[in-house]
N, C-alpha and C positions, 0 to 999 in steps of 0.2 A: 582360451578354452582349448584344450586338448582333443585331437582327434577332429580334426577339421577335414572336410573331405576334399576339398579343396584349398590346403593352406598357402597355394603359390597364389590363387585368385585374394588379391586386395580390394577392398569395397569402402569408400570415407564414406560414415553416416552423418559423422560430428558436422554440425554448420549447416546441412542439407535439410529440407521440407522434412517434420516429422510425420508426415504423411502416410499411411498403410500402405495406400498403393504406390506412391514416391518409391519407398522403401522398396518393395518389392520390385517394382520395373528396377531400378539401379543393379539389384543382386542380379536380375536374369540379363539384363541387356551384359555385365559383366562373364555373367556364367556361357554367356552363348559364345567366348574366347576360347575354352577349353572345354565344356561339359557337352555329351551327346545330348540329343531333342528328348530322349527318355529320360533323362537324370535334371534338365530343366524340368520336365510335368513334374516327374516326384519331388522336386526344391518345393514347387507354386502350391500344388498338393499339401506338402508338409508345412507349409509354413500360411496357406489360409484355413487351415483344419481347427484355428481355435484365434483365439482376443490377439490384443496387440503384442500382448508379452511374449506369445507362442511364437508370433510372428520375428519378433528378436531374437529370442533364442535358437528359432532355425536358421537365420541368417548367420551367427556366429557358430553354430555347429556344420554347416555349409561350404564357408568361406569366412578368410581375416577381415574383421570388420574393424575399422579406425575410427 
């Protein structure tokens, strides 16, 4: 996906719990290497604002997800 806001942050989803919130803690405990405490809220924000799809697809517009 193009335009990732974090393309240097790596996240493996593949093989891990398909969990909601699995999913989400992994992106933020990564995110908290490089991203300020504001731009985590907007990640958690954007990405429980809608179903499980939304929640994917803000992961991968985010950061590189494997």
């Amino acid at each position: 996906m193009k335009d990732v806001k974090f393309p240097n942050i790596k996240v493996q989803l593949t093989g891990t719990d398909g969990n909601a919130f699995s999913i989400l803690g992994k992106v933020i405990k990564t995110l908290k290497k490089e991203a300020t405490v504001d731009q985590i809220k907007e990640f958690q924000e954007e990405a429980m604002s809608g179903d499980y799809n939304n929640l994917l697809m803000t992961c991968m517009k985010w950061v590189d997800v494997r």
